[in-house]
C-alpha positions in Angstrom: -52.4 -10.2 -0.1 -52.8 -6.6 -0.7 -52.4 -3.5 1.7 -55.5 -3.3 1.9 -56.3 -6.7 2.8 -54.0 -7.2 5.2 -55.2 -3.4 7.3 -58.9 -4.9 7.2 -57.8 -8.2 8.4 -55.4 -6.7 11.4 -58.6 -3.8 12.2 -61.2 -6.8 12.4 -58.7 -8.7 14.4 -58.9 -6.0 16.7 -62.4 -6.9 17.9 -62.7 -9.9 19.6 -66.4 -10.2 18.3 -65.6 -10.6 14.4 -62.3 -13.0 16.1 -64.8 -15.4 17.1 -67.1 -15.6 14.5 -64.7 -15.2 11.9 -62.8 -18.3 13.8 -66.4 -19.9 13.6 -67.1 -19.3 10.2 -63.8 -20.6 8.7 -62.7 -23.7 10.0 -61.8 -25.3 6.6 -59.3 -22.4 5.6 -58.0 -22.3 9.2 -57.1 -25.9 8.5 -55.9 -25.2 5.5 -53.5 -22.8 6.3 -52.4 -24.7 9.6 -51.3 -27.8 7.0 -50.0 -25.1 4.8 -47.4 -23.7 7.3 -46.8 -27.4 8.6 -45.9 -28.6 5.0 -43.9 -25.8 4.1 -42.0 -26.3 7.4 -41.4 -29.8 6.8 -40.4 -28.8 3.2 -37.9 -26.8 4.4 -36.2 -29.2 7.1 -36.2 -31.5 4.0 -34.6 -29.5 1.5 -32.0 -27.9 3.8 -31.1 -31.6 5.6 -30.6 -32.6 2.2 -28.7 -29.8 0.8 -26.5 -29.9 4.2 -25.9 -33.6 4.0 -24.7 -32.8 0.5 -22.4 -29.9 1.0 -20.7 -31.7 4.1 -20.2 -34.7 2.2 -17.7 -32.5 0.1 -16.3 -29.7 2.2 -15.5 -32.2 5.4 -13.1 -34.3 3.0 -8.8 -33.3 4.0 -7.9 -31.0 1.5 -10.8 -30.2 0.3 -10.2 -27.1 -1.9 -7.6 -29.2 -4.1 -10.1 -31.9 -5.0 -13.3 -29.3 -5.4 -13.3 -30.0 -9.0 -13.9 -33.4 -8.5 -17.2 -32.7 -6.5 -18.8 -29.4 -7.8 -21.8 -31.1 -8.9 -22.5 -32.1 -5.1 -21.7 -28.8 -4.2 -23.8 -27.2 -6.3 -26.9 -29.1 -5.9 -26.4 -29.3 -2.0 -26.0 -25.0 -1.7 -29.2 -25.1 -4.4 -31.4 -27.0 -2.1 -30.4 -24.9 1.0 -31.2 -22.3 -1.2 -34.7 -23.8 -1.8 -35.4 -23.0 2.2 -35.7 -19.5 1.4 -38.7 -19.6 -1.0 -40.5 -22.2 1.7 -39.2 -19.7 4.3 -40.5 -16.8 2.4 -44.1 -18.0 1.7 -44.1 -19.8 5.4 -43.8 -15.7 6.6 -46.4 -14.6 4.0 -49.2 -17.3 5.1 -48.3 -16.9 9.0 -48.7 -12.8 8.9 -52.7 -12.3 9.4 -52.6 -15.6 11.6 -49.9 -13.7 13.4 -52.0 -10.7 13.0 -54.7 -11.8 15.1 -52.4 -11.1 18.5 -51.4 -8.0 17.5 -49.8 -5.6 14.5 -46.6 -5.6 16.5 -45.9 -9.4 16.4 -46.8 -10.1 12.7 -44.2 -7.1 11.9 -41.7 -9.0 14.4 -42.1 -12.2 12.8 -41.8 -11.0 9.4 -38.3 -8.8 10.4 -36.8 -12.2 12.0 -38.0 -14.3 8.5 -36.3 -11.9 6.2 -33.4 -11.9 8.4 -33.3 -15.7 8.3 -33.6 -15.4 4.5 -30.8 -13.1 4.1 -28.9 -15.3 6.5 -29.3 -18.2 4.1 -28.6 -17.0 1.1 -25.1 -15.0 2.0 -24.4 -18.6 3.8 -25.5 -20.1 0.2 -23.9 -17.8 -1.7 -20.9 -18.3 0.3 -20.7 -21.9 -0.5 -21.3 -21.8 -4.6 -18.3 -19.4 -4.1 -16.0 -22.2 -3.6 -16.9 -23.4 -7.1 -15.3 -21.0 -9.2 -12.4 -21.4 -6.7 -11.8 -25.0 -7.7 -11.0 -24.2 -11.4 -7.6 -22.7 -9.6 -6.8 -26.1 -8.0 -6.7 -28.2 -11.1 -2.8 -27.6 -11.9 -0.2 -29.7 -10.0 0.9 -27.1 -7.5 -2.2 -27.5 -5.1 -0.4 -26.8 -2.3 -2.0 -23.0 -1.5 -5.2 -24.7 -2.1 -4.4 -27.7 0.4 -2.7 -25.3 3.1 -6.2 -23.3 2.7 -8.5 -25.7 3.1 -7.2 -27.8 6.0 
């Protein structure tokens, strides 16, 4: 959506007159975007259950950091579907605004500031986690025992 779009959308929303006939006219898209925003939320529980299910399975193991090596694929994959959250979480935000709109210019804005914040939550959290990859290349030698001491 445009600018320009979205300031016609949030002056129309303003009269309850256009509200109701435009909540008349459209009940196919209004549909469509309600099982839009539910699918994308499900999507998202999905990917980031998965991706958390994965990365636990590897960092809750004793001594972790010494046997990274062995489970970097896991790790990977896991922090690369909680990454995946973002993009539903990202396009969840972009289809909710003019719904969110509708109430007032002050609550889409509020909405969108707490999705970007979750976003950028997400990814230092993923980020965070692919870190530990290049780590494990340190742990492959037979003194482990910083890596051992550090993650217990």
């Amino acid at each position: 959506m445009t600018t320009a779009t979205l300031t016609a959308d949030l002056r129309a929303s303003a009269n309850p007159n256009v509200q109701a006939s435009r909540a008349a006219a459209d009940p196919d898209k209004r549909m469509f975007h309600s099982r839009l925003i539910g699918g994308l939320f499900l999507a998202g529980f999905l990917a980031y259950g998965t991706g958390f299910a994965l990365v636990t399975s590897v960092i809750s193991a004793p001594d972790f950091l010494a046997n990274i090596a062995l489970h970097q694929t896991t790790l990977v994959v896991g922090a690369l579907l909680m990454l995946l959250t973002i993009v539903t979480d990202v396009w969840r935000a972009v289809v909710f605004f003019p719904i969110v709109g509708e109430r007032g210019r002050s609550t889409a804005l509020t909405y969108l500031a707490a999705q970007i914040i979750s976003v950028t939550v997400f990814f230092v959290g993923a980020l965070s986690l692919l870190l530990l990859v290049p780590l494990g290349q340190y742990t492959g030698g037979s003194n482990t025992g910083w890596a051992t001491a550090l993650g217990s």
